[in-house]
C-alpha positions in Angstrom: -0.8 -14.3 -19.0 1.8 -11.4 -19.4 4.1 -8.9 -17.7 4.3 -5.7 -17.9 7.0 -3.4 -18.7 6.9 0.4 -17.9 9.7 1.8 -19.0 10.9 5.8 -18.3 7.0 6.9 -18.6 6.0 10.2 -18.7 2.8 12.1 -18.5 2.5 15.8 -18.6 -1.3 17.9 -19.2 0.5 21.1 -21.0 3.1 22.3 -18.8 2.0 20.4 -15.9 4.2 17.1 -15.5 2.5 14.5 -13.5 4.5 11.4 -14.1 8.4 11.4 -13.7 9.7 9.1 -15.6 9.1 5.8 -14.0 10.6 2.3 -14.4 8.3 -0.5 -13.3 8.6 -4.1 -14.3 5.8 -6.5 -12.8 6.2 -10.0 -13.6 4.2 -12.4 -15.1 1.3 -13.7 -12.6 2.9 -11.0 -10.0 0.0 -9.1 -8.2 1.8 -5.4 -8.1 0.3 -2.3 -5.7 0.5 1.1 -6.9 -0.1 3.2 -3.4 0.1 6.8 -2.5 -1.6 9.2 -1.3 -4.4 11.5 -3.9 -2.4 13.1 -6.2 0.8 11.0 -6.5 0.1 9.6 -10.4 -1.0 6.3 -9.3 -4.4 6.1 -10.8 -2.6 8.4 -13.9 -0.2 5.4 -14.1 -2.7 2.4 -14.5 -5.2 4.5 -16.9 -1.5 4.9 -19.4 -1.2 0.8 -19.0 -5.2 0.2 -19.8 -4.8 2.8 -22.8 -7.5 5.7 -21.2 -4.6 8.0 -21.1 -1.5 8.5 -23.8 2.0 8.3 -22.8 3.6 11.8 -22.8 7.4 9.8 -23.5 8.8 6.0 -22.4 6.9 3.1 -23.6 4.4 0.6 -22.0 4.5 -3.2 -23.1 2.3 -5.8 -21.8 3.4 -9.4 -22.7 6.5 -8.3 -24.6 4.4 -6.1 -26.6 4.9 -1.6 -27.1 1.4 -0.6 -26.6 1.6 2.9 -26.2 -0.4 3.3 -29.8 -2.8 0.4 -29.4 -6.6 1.1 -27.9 -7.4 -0.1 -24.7 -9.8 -2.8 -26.5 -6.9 -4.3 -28.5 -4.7 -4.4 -25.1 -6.0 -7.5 -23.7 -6.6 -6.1 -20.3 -9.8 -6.0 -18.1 -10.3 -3.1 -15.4 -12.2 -2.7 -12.6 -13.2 0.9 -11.7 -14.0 2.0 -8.4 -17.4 3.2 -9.4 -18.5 -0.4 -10.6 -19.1 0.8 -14.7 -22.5 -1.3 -14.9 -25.1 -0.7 -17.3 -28.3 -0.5 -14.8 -31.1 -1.1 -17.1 -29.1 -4.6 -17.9 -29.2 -7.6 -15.7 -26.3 -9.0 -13.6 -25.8 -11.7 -15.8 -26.1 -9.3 -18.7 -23.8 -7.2 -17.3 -20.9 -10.0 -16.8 -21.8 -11.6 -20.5 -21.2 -7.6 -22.4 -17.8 -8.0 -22.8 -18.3 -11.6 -24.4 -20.9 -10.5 -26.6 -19.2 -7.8 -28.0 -16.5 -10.3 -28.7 -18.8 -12.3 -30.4 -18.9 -15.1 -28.5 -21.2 -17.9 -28.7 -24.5 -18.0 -27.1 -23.0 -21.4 -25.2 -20.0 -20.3 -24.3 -21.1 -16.6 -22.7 -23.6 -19.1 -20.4 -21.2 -21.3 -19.7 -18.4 -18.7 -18.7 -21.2 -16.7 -16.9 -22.0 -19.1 -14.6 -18.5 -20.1 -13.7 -17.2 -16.7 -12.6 -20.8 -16.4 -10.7 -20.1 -19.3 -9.3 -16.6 -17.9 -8.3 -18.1 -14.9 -7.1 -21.1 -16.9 -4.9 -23.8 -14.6 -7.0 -25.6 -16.9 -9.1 -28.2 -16.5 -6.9 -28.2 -12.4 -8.3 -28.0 -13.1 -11.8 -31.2 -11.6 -12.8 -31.8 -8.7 -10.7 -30.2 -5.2 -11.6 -27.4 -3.0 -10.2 -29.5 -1.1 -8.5 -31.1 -3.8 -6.2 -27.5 -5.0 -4.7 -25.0 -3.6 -2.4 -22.1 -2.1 -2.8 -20.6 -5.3 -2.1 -22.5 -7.6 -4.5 -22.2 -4.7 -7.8 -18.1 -5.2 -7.3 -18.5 -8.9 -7.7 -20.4 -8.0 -10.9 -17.9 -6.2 -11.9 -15.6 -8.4 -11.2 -17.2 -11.1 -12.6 -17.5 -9.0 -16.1 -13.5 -9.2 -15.8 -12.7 -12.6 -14.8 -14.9 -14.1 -18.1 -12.9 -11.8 -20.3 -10.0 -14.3 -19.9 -7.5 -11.2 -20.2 -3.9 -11.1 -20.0 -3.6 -8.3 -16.7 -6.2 -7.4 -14.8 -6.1 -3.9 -13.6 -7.9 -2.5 -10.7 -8.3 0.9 -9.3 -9.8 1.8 -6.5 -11.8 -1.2 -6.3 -12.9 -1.4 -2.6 -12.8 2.8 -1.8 -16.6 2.8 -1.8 -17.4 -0.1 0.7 -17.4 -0.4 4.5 -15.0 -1.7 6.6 -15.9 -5.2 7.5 -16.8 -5.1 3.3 -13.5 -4.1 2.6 -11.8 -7.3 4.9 -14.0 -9.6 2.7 -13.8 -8.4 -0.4 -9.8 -8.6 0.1 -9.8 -12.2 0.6 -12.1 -13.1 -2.5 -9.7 -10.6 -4.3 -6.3 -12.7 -2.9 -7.9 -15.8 -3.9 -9.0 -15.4 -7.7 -5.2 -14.1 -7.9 -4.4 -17.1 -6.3 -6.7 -19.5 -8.2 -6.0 -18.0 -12.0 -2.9 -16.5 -11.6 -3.2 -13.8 -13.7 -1.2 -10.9 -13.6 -2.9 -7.7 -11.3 -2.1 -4.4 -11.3 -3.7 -2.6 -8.5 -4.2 0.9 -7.4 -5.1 1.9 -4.1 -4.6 5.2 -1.3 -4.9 2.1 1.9 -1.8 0.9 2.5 -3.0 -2.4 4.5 -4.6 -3.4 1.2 -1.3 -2.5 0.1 0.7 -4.7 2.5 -1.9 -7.5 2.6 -3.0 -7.8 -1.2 0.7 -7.4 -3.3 3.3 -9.6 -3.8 5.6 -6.2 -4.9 4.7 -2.5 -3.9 5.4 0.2 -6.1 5.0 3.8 -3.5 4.9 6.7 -5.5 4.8 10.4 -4.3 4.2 13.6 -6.2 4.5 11.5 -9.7 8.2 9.8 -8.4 8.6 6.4 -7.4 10.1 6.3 -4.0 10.4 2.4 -3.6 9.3 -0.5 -5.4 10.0 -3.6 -3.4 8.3 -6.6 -1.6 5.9 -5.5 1.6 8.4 -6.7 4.3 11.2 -5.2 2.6 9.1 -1.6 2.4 8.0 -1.7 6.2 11.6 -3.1 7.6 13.5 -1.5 4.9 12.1 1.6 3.8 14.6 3.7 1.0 13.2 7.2 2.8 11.5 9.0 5.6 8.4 9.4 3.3 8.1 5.7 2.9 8.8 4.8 6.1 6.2 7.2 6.9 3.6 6.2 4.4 3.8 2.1 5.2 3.1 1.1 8.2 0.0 1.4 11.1 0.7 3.5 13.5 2.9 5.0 11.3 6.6 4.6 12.2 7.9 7.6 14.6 9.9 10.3 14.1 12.3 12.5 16.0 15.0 14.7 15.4 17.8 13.7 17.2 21.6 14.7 18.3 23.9 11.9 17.7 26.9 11.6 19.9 30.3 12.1 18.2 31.0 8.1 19.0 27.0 7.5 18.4 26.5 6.4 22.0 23.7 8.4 22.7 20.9 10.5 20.8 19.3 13.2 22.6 15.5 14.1 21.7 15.9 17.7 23.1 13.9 19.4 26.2 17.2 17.2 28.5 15.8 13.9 27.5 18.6 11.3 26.0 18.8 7.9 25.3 21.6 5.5 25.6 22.4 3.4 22.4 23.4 -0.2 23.3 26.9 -1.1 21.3 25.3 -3.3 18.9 23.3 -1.0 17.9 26.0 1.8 17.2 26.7 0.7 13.9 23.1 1.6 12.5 24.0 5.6 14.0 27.5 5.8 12.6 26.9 7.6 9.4 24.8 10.5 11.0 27.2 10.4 14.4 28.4 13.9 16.0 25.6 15.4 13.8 21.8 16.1 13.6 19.5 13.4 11.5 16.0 12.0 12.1 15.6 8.9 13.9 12.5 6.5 13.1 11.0 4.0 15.2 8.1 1.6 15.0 5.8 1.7 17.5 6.2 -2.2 18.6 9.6 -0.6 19.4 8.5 1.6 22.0 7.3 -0.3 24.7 7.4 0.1 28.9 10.5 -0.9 30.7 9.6 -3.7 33.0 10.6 -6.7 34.5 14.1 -5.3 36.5 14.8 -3.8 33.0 17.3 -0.5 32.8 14.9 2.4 30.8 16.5 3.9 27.6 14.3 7.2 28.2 11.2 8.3 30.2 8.4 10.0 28.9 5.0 12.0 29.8 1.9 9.8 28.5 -0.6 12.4 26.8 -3.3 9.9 25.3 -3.8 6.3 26.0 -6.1 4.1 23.2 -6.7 0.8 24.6 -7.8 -1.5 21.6 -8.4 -4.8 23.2 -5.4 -6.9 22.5 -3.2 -4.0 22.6 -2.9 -0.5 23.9 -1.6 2.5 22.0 0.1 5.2 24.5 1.1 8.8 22.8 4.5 9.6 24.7 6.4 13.0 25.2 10.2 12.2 25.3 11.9 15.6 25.3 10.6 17.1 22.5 9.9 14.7 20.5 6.3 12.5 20.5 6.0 8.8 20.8 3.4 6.2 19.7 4.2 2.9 22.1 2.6 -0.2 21.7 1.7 -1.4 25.6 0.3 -4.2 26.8 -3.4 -4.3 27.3 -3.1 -4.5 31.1 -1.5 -1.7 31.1 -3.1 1.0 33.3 -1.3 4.6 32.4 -3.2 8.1 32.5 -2.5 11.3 30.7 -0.1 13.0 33.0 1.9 9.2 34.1 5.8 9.5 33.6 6.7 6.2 32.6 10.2 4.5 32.5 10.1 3.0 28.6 12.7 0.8 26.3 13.3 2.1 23.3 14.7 -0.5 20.7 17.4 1.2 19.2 18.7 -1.7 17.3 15.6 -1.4 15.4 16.0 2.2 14.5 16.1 3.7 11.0 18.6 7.2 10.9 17.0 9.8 8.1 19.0 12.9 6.7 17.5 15.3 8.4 17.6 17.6 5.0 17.0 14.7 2.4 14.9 12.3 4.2 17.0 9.8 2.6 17.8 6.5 4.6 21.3 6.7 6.2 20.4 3.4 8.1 18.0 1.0 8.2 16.7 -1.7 10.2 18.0 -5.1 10.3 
């Protein structure tokens, strides 16, 4: 096993740059997530570490080791692609053993390595059909399989699970969490979906437009975020936003269209540094909830769509001008056009520059 070391890289195509000079260090046996949405350089990123793309400046090391100069065979890395890679004349077990044949590995040892990752996978019962006569499901097992057997120092994966189903994707998260947590090799692991994301890493590394914005554990990112954008990103519903006047002794925020909210004194702190002055305010969802129970309401807002989910309901809110997701009870029984008396945790809000995005406060 190895880590791996990215150290001020840089990738331009002519005058185009695409990468921004990014620091990333993943630790040995660390499973790492490089989200964002198309177009941020995360895929870019992992195709420098594996060797399919050159290194326009900074260096890349895996295990101690510069390897901007070495091919991706003599890297000792195995990828996973989102589009599978199998050969589809060969069989499955053909397809897992390439790699160790090419190595020139004995006859023996390919079997014997074979069947353990099949086992692994729960697909020796596939080994002799071809690609095309499995599911989507079954062919990233394969390919899977053709990595585990390799032995390698990282594994990398990108995209792995865009192509499959839902209920596919749940599974095929689990079986990916536990081969990381029964060999322990380091992963580095690309993906757009931020609940694999949140789920899968031990660190996330969100980039946007070719920056890194945060690279930090999935708690810290979703109670901690360094910006609007990542607050935004991480996060289902995604966090809310709304532009807000802050009271010169931040005792109040108002959302606009008359509607204010009171802020409770321990929670004045967290609006100091934007106080007597415009900024964003975000707030989770699970923070926006119905006033019940004798409770005072921080704010009252319009309900304009109600999404009842089964153990929970989502409720789309118009406080002054600003628009809500809640997170209500599922007995709750609200219709567009209800006015309803809400809470708003304002201990748990995050205060953005309004011109920078850049976290003035952020959530305990």
């Amino acid at each position: 096993m190895a880590g791996v070391d990215i150290r001020q890289v840089r990738k331009s195509f002519g005058r185009v740059d695409v990468i921004h000079g990014i620091d990333i260090t993943v630790k040995d046996g660390e499973f790492v997530v490089l989200v964002g949405p198309s177009g941020c350089g995360k895929s870019t990123l992992l195709r420098m570490i594996a060797g399919l793309e050159g290194v326009s400046d900074g260096e890349i090391a895996i295990g101690g080791r510069v390897v901007n100069d070495l091919p991706p065979r003599s890297r000792d890395i195995a990828m996973v692609f989102q589009d599978y890679a199998l050969y589809p004349h060969k069989t499955v077990a053909e397809n897992i053993a390439f790699g160790l044949r090419m190595r020139g590995a004995s006859k023996p040892d390919i079997e014997k390595l074979v069947g353990e990752a099949a086992d692994i996978l729960q697909i020796r019962h596939l080994l002799e059909r071809k690609p095309g006569q499995l599911s989507g499901g079954q062919r990233q097992r394969v390919a899977m399989g053709r990595a585990i057997v390799r032995r390698p120092l990282v594994f990398l994966f990108d995209e792995p699970l865009s192509n499959l189903d839902a209920q596919l994707r749940a599974e095929m998260r689990i079986e990916i969490k536990k081969l990381h947590q029964r060999f322990g090799t380091t992963i580095v692991y690309v993906t757009h979906d931020q609940i694999e994301a949140m789920t899968l890493a031990d660190r996330i590394a969100i980039l946007k437009g070719g920056h890194l914005q945060q690279f930090d554990t999935p708690d810290a990112c979703y109670a901690r975020p360094s910006n609007r954008f990542v607050a935004g990103f991480i996060g289902s519903p995604p966090m809310n936003f709304a532009t807000v006047d802050i009271a010169a002794d931040a005792s109040s925020v108002t959302l606009g269209a008359g509607a204010s909210a009171a802020v409770p004194q321990a929670a004045r702190p967290r609006f100091d540094a934007a106080a007597g002055r415009r900024a964003v305010m975000g707030l989770r969802p699970e923070h926006v909830r119905p006033a019940s129970g004798g409770e005072a309401a921080t704010a009252h807002g319009a309900v304009e769509l109600v999404e009842p989910l089964g153990a929970e309901t989502l409720v789309l809110l118009r406080v002054g001008d600003a628009a809500l997701t809640g997170r209500f009870p599922p007995e709750a029984k609200l219709r567009p056009g209800d006015r309803v008396p809400l809470s708003l945790a304002l201990e748990h809000a995050h205060v953005f520059e309004e011109e920078t995005g850049r976290a003035l406060a952020r959530a305990a």
